[in-house]
LUMNUFI-91527 format. One record per residue (C-alpha): residue in three letters; z, x, y. Coordinates in steps of 0.1 Angstrom, whole numbers, padded with zeros to 4 digits, always signed. Layout:
LUMNUFI-91527
ALAZXY...
***
This chain:
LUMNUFI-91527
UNK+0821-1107-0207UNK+0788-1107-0187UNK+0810-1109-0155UNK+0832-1083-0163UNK+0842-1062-0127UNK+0821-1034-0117UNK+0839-1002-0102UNK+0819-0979-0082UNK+0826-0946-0073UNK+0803-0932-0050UNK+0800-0896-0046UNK+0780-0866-0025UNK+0771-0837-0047UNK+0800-0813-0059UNK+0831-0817-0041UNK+0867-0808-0048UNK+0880-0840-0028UNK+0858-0865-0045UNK+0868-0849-0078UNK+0906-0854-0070UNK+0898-0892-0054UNK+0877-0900-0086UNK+0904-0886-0115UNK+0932-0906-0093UNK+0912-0941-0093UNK+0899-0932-0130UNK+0938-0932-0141UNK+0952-0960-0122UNK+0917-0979-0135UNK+0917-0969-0171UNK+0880-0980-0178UNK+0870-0989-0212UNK+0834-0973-0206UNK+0822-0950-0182UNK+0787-0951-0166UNK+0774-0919-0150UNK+0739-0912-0130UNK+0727-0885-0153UNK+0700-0880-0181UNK+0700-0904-0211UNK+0683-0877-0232UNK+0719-0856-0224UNK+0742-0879-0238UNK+0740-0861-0274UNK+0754-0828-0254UNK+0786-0848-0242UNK+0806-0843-0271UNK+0805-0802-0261UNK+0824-0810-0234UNK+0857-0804-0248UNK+0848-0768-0264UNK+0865-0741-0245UNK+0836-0721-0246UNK+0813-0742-0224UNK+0830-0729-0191UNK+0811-0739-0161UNK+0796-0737-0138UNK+0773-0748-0165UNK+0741-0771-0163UNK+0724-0801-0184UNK+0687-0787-0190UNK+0662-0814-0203UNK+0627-0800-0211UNK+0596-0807-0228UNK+0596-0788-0262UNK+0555-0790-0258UNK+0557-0771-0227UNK+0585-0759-0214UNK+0571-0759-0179UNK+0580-0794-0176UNK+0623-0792-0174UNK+0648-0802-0152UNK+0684-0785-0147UNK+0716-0813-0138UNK+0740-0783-0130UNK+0781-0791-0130UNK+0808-0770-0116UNK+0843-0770-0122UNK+0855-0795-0092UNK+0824-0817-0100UNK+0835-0850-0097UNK+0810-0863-0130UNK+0818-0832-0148UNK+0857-0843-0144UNK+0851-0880-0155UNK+0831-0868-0183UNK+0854-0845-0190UNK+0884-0871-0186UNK+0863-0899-0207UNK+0853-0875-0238UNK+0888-0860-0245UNK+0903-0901-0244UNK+0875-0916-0264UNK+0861-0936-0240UNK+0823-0945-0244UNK+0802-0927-0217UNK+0767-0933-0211UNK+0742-0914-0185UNK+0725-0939-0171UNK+0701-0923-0145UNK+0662-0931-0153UNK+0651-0910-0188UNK+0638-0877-0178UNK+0610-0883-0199UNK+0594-0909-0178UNK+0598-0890-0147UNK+0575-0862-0160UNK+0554-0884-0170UNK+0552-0901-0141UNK+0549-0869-0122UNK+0520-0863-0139UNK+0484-0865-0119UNK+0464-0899-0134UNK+0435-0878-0147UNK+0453-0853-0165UNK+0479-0878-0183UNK+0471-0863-0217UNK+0477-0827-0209UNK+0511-0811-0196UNK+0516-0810-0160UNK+0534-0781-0143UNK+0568-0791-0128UNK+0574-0805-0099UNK+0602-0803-0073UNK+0618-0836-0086UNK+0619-0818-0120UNK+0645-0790-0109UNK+0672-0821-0089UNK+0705-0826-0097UNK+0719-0862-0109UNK+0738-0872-0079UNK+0713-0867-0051UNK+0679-0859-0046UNK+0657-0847-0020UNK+0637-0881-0024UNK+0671-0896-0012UNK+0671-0879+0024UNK+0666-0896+0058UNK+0641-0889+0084UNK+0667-0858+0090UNK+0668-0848+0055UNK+0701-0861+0048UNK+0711-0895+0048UNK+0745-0889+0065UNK+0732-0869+0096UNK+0734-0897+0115UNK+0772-0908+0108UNK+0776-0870+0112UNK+0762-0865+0144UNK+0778-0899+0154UNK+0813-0888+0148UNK+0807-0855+0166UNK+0796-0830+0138UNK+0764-0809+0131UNK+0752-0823+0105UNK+0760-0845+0080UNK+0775-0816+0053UNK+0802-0808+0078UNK+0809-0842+0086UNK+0813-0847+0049UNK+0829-0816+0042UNK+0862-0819+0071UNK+0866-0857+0058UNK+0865-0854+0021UNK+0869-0824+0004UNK+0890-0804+0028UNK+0914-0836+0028UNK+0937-0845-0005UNK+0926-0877-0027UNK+0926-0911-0018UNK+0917-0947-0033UNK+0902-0959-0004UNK+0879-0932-0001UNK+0853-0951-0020UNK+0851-0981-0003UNK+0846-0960+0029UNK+0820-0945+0014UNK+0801-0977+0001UNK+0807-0990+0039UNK+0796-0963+0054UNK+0764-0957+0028UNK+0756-0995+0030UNK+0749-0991+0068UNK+0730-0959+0066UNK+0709-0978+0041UNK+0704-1008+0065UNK+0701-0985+0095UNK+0679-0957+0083UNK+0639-0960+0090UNK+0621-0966+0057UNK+0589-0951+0070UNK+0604-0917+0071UNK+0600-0915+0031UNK+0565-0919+0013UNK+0555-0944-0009UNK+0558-0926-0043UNK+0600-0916-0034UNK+0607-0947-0025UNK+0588-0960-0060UNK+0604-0935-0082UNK+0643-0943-0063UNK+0637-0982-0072UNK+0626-0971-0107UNK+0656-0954-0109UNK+0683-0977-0089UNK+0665-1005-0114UNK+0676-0982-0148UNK+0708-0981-0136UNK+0715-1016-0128UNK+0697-1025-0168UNK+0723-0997-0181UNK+0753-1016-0163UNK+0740-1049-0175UNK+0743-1039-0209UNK+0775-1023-0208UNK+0787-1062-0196UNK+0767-1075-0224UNK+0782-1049-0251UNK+0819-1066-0238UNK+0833-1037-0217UNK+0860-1051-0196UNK+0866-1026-0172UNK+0835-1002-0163UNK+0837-0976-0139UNK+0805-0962-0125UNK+0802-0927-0109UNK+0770-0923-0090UNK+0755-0908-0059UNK+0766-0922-0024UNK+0733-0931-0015UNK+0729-0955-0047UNK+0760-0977-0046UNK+0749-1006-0021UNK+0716-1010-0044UNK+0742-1012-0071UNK+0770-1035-0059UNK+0748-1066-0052UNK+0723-1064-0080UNK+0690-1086-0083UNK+0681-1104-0108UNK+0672-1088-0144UNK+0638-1103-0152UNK+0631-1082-0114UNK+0642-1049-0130UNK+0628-1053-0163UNK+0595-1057-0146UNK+0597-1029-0127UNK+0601-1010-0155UNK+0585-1027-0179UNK+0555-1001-0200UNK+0567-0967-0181UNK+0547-0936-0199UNK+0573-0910-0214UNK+0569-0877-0226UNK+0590-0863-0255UNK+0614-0841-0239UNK+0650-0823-0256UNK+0684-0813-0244UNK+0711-0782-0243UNK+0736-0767-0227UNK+0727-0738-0201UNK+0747-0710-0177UNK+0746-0718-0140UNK+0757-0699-0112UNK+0775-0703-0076UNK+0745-0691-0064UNK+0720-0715-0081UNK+0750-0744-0070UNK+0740-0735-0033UNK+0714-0753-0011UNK+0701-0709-0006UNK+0687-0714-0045UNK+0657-0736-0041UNK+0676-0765-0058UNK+0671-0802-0042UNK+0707-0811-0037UNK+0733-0787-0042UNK+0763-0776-0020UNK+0763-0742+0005UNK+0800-0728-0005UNK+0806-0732-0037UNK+0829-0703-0036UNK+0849-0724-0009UNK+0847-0755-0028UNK+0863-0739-0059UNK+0888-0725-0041UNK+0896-0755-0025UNK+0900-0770-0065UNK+0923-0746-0075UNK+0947-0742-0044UNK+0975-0766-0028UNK+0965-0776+0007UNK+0996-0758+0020UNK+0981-0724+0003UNK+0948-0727+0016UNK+0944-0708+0045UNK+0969-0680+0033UNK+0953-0676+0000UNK+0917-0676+0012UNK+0929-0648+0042UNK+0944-0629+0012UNK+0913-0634-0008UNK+0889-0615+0020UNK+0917-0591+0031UNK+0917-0572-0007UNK+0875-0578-0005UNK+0879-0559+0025UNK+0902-0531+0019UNK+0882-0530-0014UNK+0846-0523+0005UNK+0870-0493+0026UNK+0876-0518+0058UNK+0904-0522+0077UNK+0923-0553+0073UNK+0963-0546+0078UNK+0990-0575+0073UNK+0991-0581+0107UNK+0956-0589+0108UNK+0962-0615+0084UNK+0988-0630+0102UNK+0973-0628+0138UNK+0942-0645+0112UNK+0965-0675+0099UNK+0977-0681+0140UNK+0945-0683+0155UNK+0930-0711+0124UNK+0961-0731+0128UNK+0950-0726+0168UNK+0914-0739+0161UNK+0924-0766+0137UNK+0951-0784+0162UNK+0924-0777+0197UNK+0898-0795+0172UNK+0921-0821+0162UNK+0918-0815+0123UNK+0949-0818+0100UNK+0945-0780+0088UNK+0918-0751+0091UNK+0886-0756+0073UNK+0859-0728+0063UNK+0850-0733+0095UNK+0880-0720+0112UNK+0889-0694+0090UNK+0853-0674+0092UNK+0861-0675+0134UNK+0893-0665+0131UNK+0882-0638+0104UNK+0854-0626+0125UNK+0873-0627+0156UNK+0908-0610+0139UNK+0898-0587+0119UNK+0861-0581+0123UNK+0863-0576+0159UNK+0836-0595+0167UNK+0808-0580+0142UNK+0790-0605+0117UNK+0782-0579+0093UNK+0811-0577+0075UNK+0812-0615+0075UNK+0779-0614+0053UNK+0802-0596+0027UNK+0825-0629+0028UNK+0793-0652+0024UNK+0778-0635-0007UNK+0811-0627-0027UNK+0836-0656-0014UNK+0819-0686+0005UNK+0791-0690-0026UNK+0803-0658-0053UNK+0792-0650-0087UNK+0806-0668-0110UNK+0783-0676-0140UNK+0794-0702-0164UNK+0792-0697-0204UNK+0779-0723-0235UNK+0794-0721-0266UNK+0779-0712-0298UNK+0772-0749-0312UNK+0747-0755-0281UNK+0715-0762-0292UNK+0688-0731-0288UNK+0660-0723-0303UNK+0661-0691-0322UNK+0644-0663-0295UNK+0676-0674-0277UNK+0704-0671-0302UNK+0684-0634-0311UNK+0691-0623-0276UNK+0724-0634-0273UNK+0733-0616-0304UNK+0717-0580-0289UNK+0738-0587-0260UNK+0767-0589-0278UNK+0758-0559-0296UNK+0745-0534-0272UNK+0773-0547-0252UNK+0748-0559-0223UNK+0769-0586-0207UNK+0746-0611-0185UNK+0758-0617-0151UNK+0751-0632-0125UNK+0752-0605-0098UNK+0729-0571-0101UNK+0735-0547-0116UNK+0728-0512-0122UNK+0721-0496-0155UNK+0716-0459-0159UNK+0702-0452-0199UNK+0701-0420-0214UNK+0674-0424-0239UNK+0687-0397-0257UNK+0717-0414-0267UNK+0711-0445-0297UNK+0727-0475-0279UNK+0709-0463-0243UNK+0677-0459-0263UNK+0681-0495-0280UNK+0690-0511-0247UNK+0657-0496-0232UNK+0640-0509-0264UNK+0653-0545-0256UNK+0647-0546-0221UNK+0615-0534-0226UNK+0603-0563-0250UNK+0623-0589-0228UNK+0599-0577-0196UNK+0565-0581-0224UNK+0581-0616-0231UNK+0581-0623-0192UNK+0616-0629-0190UNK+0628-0608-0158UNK+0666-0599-0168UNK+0656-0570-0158UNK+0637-0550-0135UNK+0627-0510-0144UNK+0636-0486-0109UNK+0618-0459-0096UNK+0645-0445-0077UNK+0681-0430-0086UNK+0696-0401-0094UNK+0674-0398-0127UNK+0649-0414-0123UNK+0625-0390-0119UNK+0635-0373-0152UNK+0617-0385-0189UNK+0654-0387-0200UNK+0666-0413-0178UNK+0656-0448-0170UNK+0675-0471-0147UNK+0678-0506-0143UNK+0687-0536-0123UNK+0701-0563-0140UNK+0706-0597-0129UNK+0709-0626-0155UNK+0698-0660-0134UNK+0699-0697-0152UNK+0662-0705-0151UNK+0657-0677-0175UNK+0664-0698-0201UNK+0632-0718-0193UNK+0614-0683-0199UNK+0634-0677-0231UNK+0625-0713-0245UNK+0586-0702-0235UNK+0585-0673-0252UNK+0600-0687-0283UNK+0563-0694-0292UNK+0555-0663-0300UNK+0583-0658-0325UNK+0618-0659-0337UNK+0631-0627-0329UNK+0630-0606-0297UNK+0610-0578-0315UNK+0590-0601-0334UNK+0581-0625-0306UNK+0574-0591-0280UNK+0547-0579-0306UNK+0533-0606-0308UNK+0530-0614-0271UNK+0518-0575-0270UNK+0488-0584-0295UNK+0477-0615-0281UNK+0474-0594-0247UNK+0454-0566-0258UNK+0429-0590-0279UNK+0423-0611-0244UNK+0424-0579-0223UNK+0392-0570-0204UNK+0402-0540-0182UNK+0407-0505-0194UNK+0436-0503-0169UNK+0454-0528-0182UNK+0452-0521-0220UNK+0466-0489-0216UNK+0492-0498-0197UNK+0497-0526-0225UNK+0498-0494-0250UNK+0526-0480-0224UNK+0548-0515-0232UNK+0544-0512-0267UNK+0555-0475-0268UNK+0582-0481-0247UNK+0592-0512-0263UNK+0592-0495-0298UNK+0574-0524-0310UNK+0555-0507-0341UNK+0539-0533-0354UNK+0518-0539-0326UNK+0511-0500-0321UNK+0479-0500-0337UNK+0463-0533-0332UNK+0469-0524-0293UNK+0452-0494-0298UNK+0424-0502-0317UNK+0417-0526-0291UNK+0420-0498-0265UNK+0399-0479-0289UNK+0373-0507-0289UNK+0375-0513-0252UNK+0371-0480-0245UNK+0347-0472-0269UNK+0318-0496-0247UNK+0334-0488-0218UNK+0305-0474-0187UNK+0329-0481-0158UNK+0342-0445-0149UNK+0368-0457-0123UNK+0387-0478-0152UNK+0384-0451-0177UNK+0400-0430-0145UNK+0428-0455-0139UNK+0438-0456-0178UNK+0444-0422-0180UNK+0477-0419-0160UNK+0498-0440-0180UNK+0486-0427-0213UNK+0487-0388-0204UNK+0524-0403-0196UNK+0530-0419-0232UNK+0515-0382-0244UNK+0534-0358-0230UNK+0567-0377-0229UNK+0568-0397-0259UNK+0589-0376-0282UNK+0618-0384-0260UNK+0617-0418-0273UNK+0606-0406-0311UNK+0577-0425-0311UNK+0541-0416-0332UNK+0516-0409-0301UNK+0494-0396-0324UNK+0470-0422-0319UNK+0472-0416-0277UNK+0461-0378-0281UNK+0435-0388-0302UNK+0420-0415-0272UNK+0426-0390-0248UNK+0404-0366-0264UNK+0379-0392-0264UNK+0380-0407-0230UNK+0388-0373-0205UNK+0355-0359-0214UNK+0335-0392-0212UNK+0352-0394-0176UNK+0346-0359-0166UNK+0307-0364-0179UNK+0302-0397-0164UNK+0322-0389-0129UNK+0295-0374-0108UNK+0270-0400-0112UNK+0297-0423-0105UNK+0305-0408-0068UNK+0273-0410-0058UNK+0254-0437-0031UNK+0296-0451-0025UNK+0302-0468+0010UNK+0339-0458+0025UNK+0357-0492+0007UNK+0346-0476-0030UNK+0350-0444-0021UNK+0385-0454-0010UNK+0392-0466-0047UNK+0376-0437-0063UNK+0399-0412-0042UNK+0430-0427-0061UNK+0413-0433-0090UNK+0402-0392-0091UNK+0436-0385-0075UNK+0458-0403-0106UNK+0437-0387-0133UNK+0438-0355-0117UNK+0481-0357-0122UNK+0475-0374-0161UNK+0449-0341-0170UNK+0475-0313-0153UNK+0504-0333-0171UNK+0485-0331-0205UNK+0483-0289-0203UNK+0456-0292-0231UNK+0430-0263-0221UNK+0397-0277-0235UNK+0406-0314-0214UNK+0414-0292-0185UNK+0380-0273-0184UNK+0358-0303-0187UNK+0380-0322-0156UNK+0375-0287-0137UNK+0339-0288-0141UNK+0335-0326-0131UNK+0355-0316-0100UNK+0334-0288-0093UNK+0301-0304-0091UNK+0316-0330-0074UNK+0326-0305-0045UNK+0289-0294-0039UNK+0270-0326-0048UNK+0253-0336-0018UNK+0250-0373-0026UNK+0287-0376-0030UNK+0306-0392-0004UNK+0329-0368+0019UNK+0361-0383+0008UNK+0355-0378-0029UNK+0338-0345-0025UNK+0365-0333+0001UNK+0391-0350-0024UNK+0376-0327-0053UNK+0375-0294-0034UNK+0413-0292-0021UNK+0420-0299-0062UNK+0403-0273-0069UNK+0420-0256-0044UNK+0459-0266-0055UNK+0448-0252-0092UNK+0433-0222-0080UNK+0399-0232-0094UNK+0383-0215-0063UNK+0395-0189-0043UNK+0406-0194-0001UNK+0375-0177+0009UNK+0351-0201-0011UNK+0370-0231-0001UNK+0372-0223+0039UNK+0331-0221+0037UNK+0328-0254+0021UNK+0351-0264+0048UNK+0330-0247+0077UNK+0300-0266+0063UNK+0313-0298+0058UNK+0331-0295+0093UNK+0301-0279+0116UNK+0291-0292+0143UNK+0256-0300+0130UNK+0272-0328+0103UNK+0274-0366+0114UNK+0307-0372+0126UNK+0317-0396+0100UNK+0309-0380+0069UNK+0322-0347+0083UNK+0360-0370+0086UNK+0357-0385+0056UNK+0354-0353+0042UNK+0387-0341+0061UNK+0404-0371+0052UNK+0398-0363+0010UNK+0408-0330+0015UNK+0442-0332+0031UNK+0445-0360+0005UNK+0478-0377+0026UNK+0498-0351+0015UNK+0519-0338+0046UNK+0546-0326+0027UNK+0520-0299+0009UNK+0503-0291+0038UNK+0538-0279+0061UNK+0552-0259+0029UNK+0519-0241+0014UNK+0513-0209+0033UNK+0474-0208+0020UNK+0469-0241+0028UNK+0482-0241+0062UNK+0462-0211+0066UNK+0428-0224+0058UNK+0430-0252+0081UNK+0444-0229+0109UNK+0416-0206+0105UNK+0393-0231+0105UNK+0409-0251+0139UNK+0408-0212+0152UNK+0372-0206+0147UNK+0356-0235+0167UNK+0347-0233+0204UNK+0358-0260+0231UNK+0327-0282+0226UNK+0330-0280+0187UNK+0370-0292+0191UNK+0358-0318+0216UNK+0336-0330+0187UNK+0358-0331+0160UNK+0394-0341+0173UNK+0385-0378+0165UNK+0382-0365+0131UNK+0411-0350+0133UNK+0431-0379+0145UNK+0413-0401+0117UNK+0428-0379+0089UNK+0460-0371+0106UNK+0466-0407+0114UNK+0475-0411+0078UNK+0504-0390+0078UNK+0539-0406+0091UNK+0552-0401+0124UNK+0585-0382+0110UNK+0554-0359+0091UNK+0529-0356+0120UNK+0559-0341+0152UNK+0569-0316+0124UNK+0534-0304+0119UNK+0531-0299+0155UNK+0563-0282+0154UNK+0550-0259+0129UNK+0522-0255+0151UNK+0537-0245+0179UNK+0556-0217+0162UNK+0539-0180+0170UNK+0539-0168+0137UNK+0526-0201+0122UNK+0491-0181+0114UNK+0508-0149+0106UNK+0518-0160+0070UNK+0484-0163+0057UNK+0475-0152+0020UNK+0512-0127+0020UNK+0524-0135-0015UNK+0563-0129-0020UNK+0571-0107-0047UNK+0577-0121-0081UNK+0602-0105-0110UNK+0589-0119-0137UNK+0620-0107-0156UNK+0649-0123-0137UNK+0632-0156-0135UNK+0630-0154-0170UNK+0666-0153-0173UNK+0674-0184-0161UNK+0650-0202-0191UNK+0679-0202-0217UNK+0703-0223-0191UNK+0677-0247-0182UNK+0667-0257-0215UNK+0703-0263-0220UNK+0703-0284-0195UNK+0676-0303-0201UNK+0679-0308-0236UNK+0646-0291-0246UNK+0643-0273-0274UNK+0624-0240-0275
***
């Protein structure tokens, strides 16, 4: 049987029409084996095939169980022509083999020579599908530009696209394709690849031609062969086998394992970053599931209701004037029906009037859309994975492909344990999701909101941060404890301590803060002990929202506020502008944590910093300018006191730059304060008042320096305050306050806010 007849069936990434050519010849052939250019080490994951649970678009992921760095993903959708031959030989019996070269030699190959013996980190090849690669391309970057561009098209995709997979099946198909690849092959310039792609394509045309040699040796009679265009001329006049078996003769190989992961429309587009993939995979699946006499109707429908849905305009007889002018285009360019092509024109031209924004809608939710594909149960996974799956299921977090945004009130249990989740998945790297700053309620210690947005490759991350342990909690605190041992930054140990909190991860409360404890404890650097204190006064005065022990935060606090406050001054001293800069915000943020706190004896000692810091004359005029509008905003000094500090540090005797530096710290980039408080205003009015001609001449480049800060929006409605005639006449009136009726509205607003009394 070592002659036995070969049958190739060449194909081009995903495509609906090679899908429907390939079933046709695959059932007028019934093959006794089928050989497919795919992983060997995926072969034990065929068998899933045939569960109704692994609903694609789904993709083969190979990996290195050593370091998970090292994988590669050979994605499938539904109109796949290999996932429909596997799926045609599986549920008949029919042997199948992958026959592409073994995963495990190509990262090992990929590997640099010197560093053989220690993991590499992936390379491009790594993340290519089976069909195609990016090693395969032309001088172009795709071997069928040139027939493309010959017949009249773009590129070679469109060429592809009008000829195959908008038209029905055909058995001649393939042997166009093998003519048409075979002269590409002859014809294309060899020089416009580099050595090593065209080393590793041989290595892997030669595996495939050894595979198909010993399907003919195990007595197959009729073997059918689905592999990328670009590889059936190498395979339909093969050399001899002593030429192969040298050529592959004592390849290194790394250890690698298989499974079953979600893909996504959007990770089947060229848009994701993949090597080969296909730019409408929305199209192309809608393609697979209509007739050819419903196409154009159904995908007009199809963006009519995603129109009306978004609140646009789109009437029936848009639709139909739609359907006119495609048929139009598709006759004037001599095709047998409208394509993608013709439909976005006449959608544009119809019912968009023209406008390519609403055609951006079409791209994201039709042309490539959001479908993500699902694995059953029996999948292989290591246990992190099948742990978060199961909280999924139970805090009924569904992952999808498209974002999505979660509002959590932590004050109800499933909110709060979906905060706790997300929380450990972000200390496990795994970005599901990503915390917001902005919403409705955000701003409040009640609220948290999310955007969600579940993408394949996390399952690389999931499978990396198995290490650390077998659950999601359990693997979180021990990521968390690893962190804080090899932490070297006050900064970034307490916002460590701010994960853990968050996270609810006791067990690795206390080792974290012993080794902020620790850290702390030798700290000398004051702008680090500055920079932790933000998120801790955080954790302190809102932790009992999440009913979490901070017990062990207020006592660090008391520690490390003092030792700021006493070192602080000697700390601002002898700065040049770049330091004094990162001092500013440093003073600025612990400033907020100390007011947040409301702990009298923390608040005296910070006053007391800031107020020798306002009349030290080493200290530079940003910090010291920085410390006296504080002390200003907490009514630590009176008007009178600060407008003579600001008379010194302004007069005309001062060096310029100091004197703006000075300026600069104490309107502190805060527009917004300055326009709405009357005192403030006021002093710097006074101030501006006060100075002659000369003395303004002087400082207005001062001015411009510390003004320049500001927005534009903020800057024309200061000088609209300014030009107002009563702008000064507001100066130190305070409004009359009943302390009585504002006291009334307490009981309603601790209603409201859930706090107790």
């Amino acid at each position: 049987m070592a002659d036995a007849p070969i049958h190739l069936f060449g194909i081009r990434h995903h495509g609906p029409g090679c899908a429907r050519s390939l079933m046709r010849a695959l059932t007028e052939l019934q093959p006794d084996c089928l050989l497919v250019e795919g992983p060997p080490e995926g072969e034990a994951m065929l068998p899933l095939i045939c569960d109704a649970a692994l609903l694609p678009p789904v993709a083969l992921l190979i990996y290195n169980p050593e370091d998970s760095r090292e994988a590669a993903f050979y994605p499938f959708a539904a109109f796949s022509p290999e996932w429909n031959a596997l799926r045609y030989a599986v549920e008949r019996g029919i042997p199948t083999r992958f026959i592409d070269l073994p995963v495990g030699h190509r990262f090992a190959l990929a590997r640099p020579p010197e560093a053989e013996g220690e993991p590499a980190p992936p390379t491009d090849a790594a993340s290519a599908e089976p069909d195609q690669t990016s090693e395969e391309a032309g001088a172009s970057g795709d071997p069928l530009d040139w027939l493309g561009r010959a017949a009249g098209y773009g590129d070679g995709e469109a060429w592809w696209n009008h000829m195959v997979e908008e038209r029905g099946d055909s058995l001649d198909l393939f042997a166009a394709i093998r003519e048409a690849m075979s002269t590409v092959r002859a014809e294309a310039p060899q020089a416009s690849r580099n050595e090593a792609a065209q080393h590793r394509e041989a290595l892997r045309e030669a595996h495939m031609r050894k595979c198909i040699r010993l399907a003919q040796k195990d007595g197959f009679a009729r073997i059918a062969v689905v592999c990328g265009a670009w590889h059936v001329p190498a395979l339909a006049e093969m050399p001899s086998a002593k030429a192969d078996n040298e050529l592959l003769k004592a390849l290194p190989r790394v250890k690698v394992a298989a499974t079953w992961v979600p893909w996504s429309n959007a990770n089947l587009s060229v848009h994701s970053g993949y090597g080969a993939g296909v730019a409408s995979p929305g199209w192309y699946e809608h393609l697979w599931t209509t007739t050819p006499e419903r196409r154009a109707t159904a995908w007009l429908a199809r963006a009519a209701a995603l129109f009306r849905a978004e609140g646009l305009d789109c009437s029936s007889a848009h639709l139909i004037e739609a359907v006119r002018l495609a048929d139009s285009l598709a006759a004037l360019r001599e095709r047998p029906q409208p394509g993608l092509d013709e439909l976005g024109e006449a959608l544009r031209t119809v019912v968009c009037m023209g406008d390519d924004a609403p055609m951006q809608l079409i791209a994201r939710a039709m042309i490539v859309g959001d479908r993500l594909g699902s694995t059953p149960k029996d999948a292989p996974a290591v246990p992190l994975q099948r742990d978060i799956a199961q909280w999924q299921k139970s805090l009924r977090l569904k992952p999808e492909a498209g974002q999505k945004a979660l509002d959590l009130d932590l004050r109800q249990a499933n909110d709060l344990a979906r905060s706790h989740l997300l929380h450990r998945l972000v200390l496990l790297d795994i970005g599901w999701g990503a915390l917001s700053k902005t919403g409705r309620s955000a701003k409040g210690s009640f609220h948290e909101i999310w955007t969600l947005q579940w993408a394949p490759e996390l399952a690389i991350a999931v499978i990396n941060a198995s290490r650390w342990g077998n659950s999601v909690a359990e693997a979180a605190a021990a990521r968390a404890i690893d962190r804080a041992l090899k932490a070297e930054a006050l900064p970034e140990l307490s916002a460590l301590v701010n994960q853990v909190l968050l996270a609810d991860l006791q067990t690795a409360i206390a080792p974290v803060t012993r080794a902020l404890e620790d850290l702390a404890a030798l700290a000398s650097d004051v702008v680090q002990m500055l920079q932790a204190l933000p998120s801790l006064a955080n954790l302190a005065r809102y932790g009992n929202v999440r009913k979490t022990d901070v017990g062990m935060v207020e006592h660090l606090l008391d520690r490390l506020v003092p030792r700021a406050a006493i070192g602080l001054p000697g700390a601002c001293s002898a700065l040049d502008d770049d330091a004094a800069q990162t001092m500013r915000e440093a003073i600025a943020g612990a400033h907020q944590a100390v007011r947040l706190l409301e702990r009298e004896a923390l608040s005296e000692a910070w006053s007391a910093a800031l107020a020798r810091l306002a009349t030290a004359e080493t200290c530079h005029g940003m910090v010291a300018g920085l410390a006296a509008r504080l002390l200003f905003d907490t009514r630590q000094t009176t008007a009178d006191d600060t407008a003579l500090r600001m008379s010194r540090a302004l007069s005309a005797g001062n060096d310029p730059a100091p004197a703006a530096a000075w300026l600069e710290g104490f309107l502190n980039q805060s527009a917004l304060v300055l326009l709405h408080d009357a005192q403030l205003w006021a002093l710097v009015d006074d101030w501006l008042c006060t100075l002659n001609d000369a003395h303004f001449q002087r400082v207005l480049p001062l001015l411009r320096r510390a003004f320049s800060a500001f927005s534009a929006p903020e800057r024309r409605q200061l000088g609209e305050r300014a030009q107002r005639p009563a702008a000064t006449a507001q100066t130190a009136t305070q409004p009359d306050w009943d302390t009585e009726r504002a006291e009334r509205a307490l009981p309603l607003l601790r209603q409201l806010l859930g706090v107790s009394q």
